[in-house]
Backbone as JSON Lines, residues from 0, in Angstrom:
{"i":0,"aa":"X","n":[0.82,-1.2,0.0],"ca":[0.0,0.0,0.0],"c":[0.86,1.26,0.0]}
{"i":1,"aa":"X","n":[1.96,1.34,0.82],"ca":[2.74,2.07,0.73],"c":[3.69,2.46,-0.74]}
{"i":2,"aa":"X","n":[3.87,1.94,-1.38],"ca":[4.22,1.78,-2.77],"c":[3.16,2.78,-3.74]}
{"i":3,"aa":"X","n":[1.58,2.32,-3.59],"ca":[0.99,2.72,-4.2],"c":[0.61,3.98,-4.2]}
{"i":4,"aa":"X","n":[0.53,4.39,-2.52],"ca":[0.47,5.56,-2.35],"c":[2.05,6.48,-2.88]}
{"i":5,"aa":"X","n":[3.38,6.3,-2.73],"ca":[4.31,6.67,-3.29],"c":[4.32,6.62,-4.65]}
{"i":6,"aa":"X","n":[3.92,5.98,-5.33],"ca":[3.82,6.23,-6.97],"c":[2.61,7.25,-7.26]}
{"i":7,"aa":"X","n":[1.33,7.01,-6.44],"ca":[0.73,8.16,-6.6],"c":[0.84,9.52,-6.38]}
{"i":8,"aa":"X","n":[1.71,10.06,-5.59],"ca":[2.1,10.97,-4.92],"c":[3.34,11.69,-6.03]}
{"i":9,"aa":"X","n":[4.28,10.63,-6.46],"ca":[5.32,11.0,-7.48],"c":[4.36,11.18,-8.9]}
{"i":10,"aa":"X","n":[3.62,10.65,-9.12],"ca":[2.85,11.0,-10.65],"c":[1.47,12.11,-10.37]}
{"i":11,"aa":"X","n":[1.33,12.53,-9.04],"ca":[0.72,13.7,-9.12],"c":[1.62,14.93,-9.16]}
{"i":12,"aa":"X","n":[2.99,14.81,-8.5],"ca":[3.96,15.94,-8.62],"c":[3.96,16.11,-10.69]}
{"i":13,"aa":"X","n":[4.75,14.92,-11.13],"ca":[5.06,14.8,-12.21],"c":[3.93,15.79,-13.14]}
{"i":14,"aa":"X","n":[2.78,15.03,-12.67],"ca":[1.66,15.87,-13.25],"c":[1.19,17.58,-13.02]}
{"i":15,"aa":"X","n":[1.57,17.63,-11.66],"ca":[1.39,19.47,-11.74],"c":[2.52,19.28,-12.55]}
{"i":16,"aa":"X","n":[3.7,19.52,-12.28],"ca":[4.91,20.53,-12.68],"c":[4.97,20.03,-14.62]}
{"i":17,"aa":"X","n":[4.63,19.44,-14.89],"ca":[4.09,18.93,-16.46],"c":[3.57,20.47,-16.87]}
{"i":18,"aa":"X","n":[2.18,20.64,-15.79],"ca":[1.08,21.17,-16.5],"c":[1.18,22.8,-16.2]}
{"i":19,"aa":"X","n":[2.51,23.07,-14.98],"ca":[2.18,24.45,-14.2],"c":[3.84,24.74,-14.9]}
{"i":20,"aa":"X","n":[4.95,23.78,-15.54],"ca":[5.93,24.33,-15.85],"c":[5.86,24.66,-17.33]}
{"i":21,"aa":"X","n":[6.99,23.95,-17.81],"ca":[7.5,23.99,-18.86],"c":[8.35,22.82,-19.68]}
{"i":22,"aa":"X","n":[7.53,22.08,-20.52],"ca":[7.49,20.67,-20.98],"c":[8.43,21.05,-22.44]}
{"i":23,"aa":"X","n":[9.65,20.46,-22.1],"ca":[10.49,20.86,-23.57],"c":[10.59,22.1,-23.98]}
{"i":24,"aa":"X","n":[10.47,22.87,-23.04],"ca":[10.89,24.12,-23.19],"c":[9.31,25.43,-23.34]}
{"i":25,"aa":"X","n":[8.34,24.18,-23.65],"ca":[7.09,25.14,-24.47],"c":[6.23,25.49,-23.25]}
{"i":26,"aa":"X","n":[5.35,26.32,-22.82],"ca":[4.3,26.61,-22.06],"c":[3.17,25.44,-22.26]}
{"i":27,"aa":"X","n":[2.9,24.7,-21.25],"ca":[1.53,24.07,-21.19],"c":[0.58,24.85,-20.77]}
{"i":28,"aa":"X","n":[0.42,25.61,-19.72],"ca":[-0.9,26.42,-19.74],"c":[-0.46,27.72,-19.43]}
{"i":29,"aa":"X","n":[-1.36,28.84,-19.14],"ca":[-1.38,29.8,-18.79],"c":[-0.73,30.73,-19.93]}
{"i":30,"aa":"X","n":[-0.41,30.29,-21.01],"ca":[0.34,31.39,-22.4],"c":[-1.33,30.84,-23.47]}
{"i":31,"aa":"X","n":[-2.04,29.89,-23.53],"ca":[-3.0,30.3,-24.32],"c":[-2.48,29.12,-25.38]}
{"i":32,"aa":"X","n":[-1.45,28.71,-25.04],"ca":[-0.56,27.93,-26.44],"c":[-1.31,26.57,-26.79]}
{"i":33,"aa":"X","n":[-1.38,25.58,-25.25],"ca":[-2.09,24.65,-25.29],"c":[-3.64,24.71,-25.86]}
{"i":34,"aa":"X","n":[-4.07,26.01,-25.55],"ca":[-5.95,25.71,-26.25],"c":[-6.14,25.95,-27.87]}
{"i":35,"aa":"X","n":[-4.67,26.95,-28.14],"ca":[-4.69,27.31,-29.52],"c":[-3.72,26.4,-30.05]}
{"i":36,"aa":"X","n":[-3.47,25.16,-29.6],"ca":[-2.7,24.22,-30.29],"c":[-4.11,23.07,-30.46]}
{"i":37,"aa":"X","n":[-5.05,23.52,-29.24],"ca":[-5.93,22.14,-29.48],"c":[-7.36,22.88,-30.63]}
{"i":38,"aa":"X","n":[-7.34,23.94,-30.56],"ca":[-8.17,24.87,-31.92],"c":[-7.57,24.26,-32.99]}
{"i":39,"aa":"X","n":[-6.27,24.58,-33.28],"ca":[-5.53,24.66,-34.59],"c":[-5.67,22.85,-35.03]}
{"i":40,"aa":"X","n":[-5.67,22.08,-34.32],"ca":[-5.78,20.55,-34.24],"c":[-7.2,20.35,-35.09]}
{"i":41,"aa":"X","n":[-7.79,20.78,-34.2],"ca":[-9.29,20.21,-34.63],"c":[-9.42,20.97,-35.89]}
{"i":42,"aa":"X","n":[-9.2,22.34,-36.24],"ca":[-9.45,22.74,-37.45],"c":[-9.27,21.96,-38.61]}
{"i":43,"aa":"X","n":[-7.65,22.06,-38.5],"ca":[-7.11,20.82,-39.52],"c":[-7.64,20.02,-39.84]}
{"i":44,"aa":"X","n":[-7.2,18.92,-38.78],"ca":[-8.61,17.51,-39.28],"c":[-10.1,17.75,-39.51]}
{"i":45,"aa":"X","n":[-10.73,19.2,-39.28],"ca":[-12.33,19.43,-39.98],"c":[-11.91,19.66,-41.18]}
{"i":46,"aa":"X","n":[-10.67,20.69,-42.16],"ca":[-10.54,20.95,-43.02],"c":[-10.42,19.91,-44.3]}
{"i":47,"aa":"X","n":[-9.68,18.61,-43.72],"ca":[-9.14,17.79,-44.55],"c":[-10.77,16.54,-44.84]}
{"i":48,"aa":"X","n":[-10.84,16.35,-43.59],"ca":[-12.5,15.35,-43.83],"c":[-13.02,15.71,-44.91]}
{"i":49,"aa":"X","n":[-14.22,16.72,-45.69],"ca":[-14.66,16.69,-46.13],"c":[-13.91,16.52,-48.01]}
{"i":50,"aa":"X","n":[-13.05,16.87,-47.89],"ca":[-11.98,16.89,-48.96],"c":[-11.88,15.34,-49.21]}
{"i":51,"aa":"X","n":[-11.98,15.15,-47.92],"ca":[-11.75,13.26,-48.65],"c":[-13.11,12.59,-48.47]}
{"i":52,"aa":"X","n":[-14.07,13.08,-47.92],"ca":[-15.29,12.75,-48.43],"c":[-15.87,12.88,-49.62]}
{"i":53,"aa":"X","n":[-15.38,14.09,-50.19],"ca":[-16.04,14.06,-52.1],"c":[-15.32,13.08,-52.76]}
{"i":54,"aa":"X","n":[-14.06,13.24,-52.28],"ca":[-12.95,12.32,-53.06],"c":[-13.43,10.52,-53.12]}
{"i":55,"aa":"X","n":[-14.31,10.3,-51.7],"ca":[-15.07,8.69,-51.75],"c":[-16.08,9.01,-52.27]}
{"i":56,"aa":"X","n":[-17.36,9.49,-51.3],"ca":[-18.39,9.32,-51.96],"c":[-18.83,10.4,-53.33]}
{"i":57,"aa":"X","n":[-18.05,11.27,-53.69],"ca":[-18.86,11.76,-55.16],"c":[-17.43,12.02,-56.23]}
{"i":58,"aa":"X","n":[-16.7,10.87,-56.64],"ca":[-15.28,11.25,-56.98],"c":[-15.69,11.77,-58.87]}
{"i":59,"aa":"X","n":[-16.51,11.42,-59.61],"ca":[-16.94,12.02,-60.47],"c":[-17.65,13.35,-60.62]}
{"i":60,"aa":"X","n":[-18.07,13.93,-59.34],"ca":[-18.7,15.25,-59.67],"c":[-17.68,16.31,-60.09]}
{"i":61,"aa":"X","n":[-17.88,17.12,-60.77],"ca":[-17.46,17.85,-61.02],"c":[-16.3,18.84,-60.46]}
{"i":62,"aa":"X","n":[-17.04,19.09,-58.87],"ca":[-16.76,20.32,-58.44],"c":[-15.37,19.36,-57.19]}
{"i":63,"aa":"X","n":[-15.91,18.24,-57.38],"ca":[-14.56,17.09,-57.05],"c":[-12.99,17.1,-57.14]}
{"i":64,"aa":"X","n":[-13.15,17.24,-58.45],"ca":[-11.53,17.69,-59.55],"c":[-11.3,18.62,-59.11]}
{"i":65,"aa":"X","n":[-12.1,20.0,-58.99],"ca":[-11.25,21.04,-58.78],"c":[-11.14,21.28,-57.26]}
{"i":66,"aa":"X","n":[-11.46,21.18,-56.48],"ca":[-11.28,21.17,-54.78],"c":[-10.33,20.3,-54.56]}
{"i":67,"aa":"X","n":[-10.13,18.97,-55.43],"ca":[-8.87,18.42,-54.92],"c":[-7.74,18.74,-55.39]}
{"i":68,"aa":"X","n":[-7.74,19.78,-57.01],"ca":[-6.73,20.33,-57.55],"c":[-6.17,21.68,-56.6]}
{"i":69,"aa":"X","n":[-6.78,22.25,-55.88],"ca":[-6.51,23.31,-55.55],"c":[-5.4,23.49,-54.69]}
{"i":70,"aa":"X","n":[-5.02,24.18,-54.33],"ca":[-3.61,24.23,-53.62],"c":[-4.17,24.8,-52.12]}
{"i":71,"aa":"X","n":[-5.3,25.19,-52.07],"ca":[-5.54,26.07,-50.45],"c":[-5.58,25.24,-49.18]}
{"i":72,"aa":"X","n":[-5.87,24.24,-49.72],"ca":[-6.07,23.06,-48.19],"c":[-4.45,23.23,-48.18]}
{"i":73,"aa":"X","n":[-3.79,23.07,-48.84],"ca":[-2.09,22.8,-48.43],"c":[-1.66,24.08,-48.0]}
{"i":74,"aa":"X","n":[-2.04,25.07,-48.85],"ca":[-1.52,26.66,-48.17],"c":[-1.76,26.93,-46.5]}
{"i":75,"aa":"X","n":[-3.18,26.42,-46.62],"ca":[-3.83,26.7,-44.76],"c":[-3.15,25.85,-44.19]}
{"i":76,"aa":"X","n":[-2.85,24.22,-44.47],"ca":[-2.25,23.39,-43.62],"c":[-0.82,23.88,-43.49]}
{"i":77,"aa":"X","n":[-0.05,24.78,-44.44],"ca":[1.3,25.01,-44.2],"c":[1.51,26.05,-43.2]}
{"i":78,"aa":"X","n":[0.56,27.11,-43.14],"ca":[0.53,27.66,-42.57],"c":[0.11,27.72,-40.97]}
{"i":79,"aa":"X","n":[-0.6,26.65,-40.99],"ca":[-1.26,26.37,-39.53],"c":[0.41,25.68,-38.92]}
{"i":80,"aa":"X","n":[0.76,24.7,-39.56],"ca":[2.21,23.69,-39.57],"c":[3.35,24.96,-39.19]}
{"i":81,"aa":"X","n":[3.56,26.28,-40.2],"ca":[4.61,26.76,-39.73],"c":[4.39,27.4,-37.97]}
{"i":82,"aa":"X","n":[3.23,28.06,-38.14],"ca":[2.5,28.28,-37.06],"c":[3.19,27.68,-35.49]}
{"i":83,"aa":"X","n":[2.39,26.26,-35.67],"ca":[2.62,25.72,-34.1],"c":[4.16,24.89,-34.21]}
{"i":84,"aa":"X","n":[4.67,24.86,-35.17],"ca":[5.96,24.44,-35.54],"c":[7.31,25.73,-34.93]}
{"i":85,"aa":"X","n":[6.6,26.61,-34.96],"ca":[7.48,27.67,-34.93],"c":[7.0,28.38,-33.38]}
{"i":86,"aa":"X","n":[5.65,27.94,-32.93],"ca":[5.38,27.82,-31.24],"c":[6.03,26.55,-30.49]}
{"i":87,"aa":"X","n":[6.55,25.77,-31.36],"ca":[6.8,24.4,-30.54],"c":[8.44,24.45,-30.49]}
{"i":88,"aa":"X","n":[9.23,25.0,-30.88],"ca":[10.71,25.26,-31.03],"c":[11.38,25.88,-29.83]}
{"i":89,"aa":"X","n":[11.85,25.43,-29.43],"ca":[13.27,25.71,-28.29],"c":[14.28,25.82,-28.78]}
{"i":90,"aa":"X","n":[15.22,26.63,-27.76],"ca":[16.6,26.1,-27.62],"c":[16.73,25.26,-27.69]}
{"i":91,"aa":"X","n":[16.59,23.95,-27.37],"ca":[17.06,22.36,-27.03],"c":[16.31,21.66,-28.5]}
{"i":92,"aa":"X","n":[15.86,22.85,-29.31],"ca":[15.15,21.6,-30.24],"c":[16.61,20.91,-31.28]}
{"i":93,"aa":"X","n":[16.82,21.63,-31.18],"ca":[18.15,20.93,-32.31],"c":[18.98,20.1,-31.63]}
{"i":94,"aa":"X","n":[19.24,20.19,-30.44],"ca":[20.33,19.09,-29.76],"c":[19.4,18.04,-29.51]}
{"i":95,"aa":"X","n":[17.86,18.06,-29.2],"ca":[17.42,16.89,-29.04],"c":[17.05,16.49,-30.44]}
{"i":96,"aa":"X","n":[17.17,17.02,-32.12],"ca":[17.18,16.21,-32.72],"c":[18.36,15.79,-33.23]}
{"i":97,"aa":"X","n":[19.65,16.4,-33.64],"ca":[20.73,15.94,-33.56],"c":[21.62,15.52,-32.66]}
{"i":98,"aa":"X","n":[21.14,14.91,-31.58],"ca":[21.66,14.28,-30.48],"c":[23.63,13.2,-30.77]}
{"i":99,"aa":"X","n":[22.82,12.52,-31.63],"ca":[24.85,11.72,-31.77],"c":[25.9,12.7,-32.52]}
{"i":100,"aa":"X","n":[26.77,12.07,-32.25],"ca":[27.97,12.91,-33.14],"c":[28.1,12.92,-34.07]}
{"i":101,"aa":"X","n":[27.05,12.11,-35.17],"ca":[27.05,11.9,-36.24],"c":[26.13,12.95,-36.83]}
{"i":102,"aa":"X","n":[25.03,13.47,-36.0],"ca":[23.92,14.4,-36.17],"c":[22.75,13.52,-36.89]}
{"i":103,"aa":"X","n":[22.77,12.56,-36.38],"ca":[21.68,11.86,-36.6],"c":[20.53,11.87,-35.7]}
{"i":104,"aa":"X","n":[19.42,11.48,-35.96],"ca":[18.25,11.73,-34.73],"c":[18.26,10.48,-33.96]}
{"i":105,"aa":"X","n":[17.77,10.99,-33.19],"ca":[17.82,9.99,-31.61],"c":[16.56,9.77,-31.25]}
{"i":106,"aa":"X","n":[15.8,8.58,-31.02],"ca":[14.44,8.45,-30.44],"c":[14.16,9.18,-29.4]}
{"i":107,"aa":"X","n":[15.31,8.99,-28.18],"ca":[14.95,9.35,-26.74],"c":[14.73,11.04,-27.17]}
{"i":108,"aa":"X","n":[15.89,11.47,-28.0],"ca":[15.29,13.03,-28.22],"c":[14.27,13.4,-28.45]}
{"i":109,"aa":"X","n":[14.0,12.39,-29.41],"ca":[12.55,13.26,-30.44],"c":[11.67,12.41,-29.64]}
{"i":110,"aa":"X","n":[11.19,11.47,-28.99],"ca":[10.6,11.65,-27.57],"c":[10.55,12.22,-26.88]}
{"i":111,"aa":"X","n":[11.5,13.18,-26.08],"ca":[10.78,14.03,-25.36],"c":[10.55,15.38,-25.8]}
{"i":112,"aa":"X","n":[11.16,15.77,-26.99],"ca":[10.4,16.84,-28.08],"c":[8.65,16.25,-27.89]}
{"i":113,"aa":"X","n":[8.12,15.28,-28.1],"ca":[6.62,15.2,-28.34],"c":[6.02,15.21,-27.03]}
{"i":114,"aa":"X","n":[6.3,15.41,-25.84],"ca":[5.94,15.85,-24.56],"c":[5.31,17.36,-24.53]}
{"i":115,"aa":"X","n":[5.74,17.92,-25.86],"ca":[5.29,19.39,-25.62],"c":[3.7,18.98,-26.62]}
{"i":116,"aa":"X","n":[2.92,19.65,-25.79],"ca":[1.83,19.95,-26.49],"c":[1.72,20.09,-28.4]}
{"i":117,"aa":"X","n":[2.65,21.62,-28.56],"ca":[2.94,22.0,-29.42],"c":[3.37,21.21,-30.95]}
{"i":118,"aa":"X","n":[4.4,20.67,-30.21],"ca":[5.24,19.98,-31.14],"c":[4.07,18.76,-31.52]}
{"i":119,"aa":"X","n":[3.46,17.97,-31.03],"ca":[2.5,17.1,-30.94],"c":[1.37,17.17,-32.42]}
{"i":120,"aa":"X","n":[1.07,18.97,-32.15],"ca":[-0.18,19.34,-32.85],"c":[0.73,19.98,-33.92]}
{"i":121,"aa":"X","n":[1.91,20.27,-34.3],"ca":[2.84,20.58,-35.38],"c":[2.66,19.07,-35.98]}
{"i":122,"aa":"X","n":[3.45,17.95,-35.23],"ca":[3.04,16.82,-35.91],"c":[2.28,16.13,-36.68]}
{"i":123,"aa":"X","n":[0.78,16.77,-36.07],"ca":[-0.18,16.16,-36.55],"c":[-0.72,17.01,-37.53]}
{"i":124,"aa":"X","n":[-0.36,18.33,-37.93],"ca":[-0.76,18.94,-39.11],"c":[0.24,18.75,-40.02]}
{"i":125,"aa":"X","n":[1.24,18.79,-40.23],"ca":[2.43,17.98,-40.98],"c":[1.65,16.42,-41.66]}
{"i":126,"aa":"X","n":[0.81,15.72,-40.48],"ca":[0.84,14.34,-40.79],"c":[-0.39,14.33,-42.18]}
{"i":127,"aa":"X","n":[-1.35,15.37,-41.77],"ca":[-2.53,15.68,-42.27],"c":[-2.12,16.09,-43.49]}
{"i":128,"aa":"X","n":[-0.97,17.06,-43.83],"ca":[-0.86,17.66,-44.91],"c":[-0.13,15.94,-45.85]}
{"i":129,"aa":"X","n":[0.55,15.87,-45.53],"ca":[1.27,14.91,-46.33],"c":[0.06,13.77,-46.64]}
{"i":130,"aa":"X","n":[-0.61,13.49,-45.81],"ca":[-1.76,12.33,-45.95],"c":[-2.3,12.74,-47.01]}
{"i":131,"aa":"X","n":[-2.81,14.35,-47.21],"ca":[-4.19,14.55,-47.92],"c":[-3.21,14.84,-49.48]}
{"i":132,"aa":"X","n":[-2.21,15.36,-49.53],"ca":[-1.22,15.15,-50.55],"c":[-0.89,13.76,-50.92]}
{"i":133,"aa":"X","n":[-0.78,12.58,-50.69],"ca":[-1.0,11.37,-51.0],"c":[-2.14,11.0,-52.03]}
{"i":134,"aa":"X","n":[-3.09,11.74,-50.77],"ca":[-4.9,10.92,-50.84],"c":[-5.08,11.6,-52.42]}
{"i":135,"aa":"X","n":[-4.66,12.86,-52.42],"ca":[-4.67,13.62,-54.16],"c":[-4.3,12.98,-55.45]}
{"i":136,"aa":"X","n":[-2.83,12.67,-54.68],"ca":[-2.45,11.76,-55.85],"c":[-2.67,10.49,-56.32]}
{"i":137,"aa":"X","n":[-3.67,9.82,-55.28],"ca":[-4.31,8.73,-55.17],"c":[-5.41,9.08,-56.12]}
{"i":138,"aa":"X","n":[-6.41,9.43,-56.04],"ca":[-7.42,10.57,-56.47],"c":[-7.2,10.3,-57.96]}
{"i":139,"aa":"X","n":[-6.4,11.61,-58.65],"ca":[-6.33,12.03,-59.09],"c":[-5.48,10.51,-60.36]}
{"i":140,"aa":"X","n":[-4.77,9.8,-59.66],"ca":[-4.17,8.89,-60.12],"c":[-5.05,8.35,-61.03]}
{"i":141,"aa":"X","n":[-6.31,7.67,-59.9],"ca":[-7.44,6.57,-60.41],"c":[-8.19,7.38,-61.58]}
{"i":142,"aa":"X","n":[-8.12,8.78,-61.67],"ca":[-9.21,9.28,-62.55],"c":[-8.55,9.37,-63.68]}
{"i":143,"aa":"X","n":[-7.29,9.04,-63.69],"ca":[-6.14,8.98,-65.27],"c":[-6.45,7.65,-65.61]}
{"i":144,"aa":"X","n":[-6.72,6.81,-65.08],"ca":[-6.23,5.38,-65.34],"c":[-7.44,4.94,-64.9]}
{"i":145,"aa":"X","n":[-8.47,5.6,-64.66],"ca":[-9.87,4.84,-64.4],"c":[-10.23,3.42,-63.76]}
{"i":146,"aa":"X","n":[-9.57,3.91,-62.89],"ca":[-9.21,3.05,-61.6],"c":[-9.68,3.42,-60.12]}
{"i":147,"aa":"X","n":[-11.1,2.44,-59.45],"ca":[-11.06,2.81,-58.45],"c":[-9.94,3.01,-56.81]}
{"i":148,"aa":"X","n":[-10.48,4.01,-56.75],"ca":[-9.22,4.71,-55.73],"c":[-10.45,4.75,-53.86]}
{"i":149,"aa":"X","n":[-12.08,4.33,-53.66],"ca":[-12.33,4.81,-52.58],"c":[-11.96,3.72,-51.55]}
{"i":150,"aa":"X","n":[-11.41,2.49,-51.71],"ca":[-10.88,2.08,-50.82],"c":[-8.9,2.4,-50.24]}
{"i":151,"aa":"X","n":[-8.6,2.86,-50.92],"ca":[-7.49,2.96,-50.65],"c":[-7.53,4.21,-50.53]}
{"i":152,"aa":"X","n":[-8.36,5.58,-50.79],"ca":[-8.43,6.45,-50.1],"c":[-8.99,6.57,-48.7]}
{"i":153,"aa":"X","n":[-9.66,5.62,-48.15],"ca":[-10.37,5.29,-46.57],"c":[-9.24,4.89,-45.75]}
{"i":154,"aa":"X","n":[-8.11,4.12,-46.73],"ca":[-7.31,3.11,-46.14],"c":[-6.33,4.33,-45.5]}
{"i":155,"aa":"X","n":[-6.07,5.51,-46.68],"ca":[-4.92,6.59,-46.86],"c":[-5.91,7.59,-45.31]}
{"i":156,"aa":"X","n":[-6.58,7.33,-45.51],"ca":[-7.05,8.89,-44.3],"c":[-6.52,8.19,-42.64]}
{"i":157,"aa":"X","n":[-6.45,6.91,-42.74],"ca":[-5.83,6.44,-41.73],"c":[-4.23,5.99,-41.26]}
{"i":158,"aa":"X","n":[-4.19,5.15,-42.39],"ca":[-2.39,5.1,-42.3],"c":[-1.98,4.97,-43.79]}
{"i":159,"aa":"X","n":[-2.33,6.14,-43.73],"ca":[-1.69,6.7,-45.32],"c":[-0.67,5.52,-46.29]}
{"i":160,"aa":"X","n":[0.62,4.99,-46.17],"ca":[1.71,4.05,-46.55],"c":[0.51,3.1,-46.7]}
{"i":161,"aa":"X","n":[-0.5,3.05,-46.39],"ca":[-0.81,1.0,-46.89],"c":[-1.85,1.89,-47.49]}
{"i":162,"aa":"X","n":[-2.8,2.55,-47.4],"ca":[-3.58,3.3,-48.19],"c":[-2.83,3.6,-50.12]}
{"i":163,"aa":"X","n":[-1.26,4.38,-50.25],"ca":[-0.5,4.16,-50.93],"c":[-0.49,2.78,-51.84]}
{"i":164,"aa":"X","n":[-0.3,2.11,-50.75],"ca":[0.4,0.05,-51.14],"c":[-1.36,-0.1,-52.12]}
{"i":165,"aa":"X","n":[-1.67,-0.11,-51.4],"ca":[-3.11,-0.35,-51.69],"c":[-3.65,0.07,-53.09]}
{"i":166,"aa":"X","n":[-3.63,1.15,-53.37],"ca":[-3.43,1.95,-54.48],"c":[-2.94,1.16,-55.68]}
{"i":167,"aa":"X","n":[-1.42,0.99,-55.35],"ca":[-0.49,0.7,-56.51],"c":[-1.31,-1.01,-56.94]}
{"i":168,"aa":"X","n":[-1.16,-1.49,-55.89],"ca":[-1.77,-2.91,-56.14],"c":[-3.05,-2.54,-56.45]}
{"i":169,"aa":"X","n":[-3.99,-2.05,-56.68],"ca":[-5.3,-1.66,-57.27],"c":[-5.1,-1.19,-58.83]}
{"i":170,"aa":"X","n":[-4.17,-0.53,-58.64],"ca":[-3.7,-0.26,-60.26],"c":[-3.61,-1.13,-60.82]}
{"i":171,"aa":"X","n":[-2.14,-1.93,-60.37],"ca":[-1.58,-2.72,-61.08],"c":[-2.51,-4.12,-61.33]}
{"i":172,"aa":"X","n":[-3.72,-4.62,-60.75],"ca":[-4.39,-5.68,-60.76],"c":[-5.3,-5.43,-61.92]}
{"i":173,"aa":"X","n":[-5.86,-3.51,-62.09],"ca":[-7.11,-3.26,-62.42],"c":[-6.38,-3.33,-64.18]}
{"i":174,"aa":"X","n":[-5.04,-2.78,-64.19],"ca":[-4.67,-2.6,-65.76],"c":[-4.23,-3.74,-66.41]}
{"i":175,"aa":"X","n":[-3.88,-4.68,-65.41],"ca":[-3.13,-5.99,-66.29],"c":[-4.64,-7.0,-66.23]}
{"i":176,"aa":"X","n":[-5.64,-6.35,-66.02],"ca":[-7.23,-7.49,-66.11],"c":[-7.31,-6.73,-67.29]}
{"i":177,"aa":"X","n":[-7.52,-5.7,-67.49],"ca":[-7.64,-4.42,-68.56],"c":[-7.12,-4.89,-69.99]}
{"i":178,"aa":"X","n":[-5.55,-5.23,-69.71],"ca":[-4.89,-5.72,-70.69],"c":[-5.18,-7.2,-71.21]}
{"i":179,"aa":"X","n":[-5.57,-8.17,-70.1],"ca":[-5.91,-9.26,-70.7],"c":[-6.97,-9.73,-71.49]}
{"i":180,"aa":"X","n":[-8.02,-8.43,-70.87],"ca":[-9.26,-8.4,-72.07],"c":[-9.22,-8.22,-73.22]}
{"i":181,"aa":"X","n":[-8.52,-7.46,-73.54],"ca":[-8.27,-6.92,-74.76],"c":[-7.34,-7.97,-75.42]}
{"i":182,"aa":"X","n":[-6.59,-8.54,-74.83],"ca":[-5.66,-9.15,-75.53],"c":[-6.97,-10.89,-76.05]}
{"i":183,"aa":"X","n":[-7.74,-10.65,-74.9],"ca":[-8.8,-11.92,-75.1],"c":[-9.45,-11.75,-76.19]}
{"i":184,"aa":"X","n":[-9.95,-10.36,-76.27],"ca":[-10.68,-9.78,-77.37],"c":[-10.32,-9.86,-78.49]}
{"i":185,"aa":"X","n":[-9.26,-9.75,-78.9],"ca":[-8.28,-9.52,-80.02],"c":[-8.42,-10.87,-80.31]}
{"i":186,"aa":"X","n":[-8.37,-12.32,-79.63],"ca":[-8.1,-13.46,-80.19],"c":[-9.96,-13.75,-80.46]}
């Protein structure tokens, strides 16, 4: 019992001085940073949803092509990204990512870089932008090559790389059936 109460006691300290200091250098509360890192969060991911909702359910309409051609979802996401990217930066950000002598990155660094709020919600608009830049070229891929793309765009809004995989192998299955018809046809 004594144990339990001592671990509780050490992870309630841990927990104020987390929340009342200064986590990797960044303000957790009282600068405004944390609520406008959790605004800027949710925006993002509202911005990108519906973008990949026309892209599944209405990928022939019209007004489809050009909302996914456009460059503004990436302008706002770069900008939201330089944003809390440039709130999430310390002194210590560069030694904790070039940590060896080689200047290579170090897990334990860039672990406790993601302790900051900031850096967290930099992450995750970075992750968003590159996803929905994928999900485009996914998109945009299938409508060259007339190839469905809404499962591997569902796949891409989640873990983007097999969403990708997914893709290519959708291609590559849908054009070499493509080709064998024709070649059936021909005989």
């Amino acid at each position: 019992m004594k144990v339990v109460n001592s671990l509780e006691e050490n992870l309630h300290k841990i927990y104020k001085s987390t929340n009342a200091s200064l986590v990797s250098g960044v303000p957790t509360t009282g600068s405004g940073s944390v609520e406008m890192a959790t605004v800027l969060f949710t925006f993002a991911t509202t911005l990108v949803i519906p973008i990949y909702t026309v892209m599944i359910l209405a990928p022939h309409w019209e007004w489809t092509k050009k909302l996914v051609e456009s460059n503004v979802p990436y302008i706002v996401l770069g900008g939201l990204y330089v944003y809390l990217l440039h709130g999430s930066w310390t002194s210590e950000t560069l030694q904790l990512i070039f940590a060896t002598k080689h200047y290579l990155p170090e897990l334990s660094g860039i672990s406790k870089m993601f302790l900051s709020t900031l850096t967290v919600a930099s992450a995750w608009v970075h992750l968003l932008a590159g996803d929905l830049f994928i999900g485009r070229h996914i998109f945009l891929d299938g409508l060259d090559h007339d190839v469905e793309t809404r499962h591997s765009l569902l796949l891409c809004m989640i873990v983007c790389p097999i969403g990708l995989i997914s893709h290519m192998v959708t291609k590559a299955i849908t054009l070499l059936l493509r080709d064998q018809k024709l070649e059936h046809k021909k005989l």
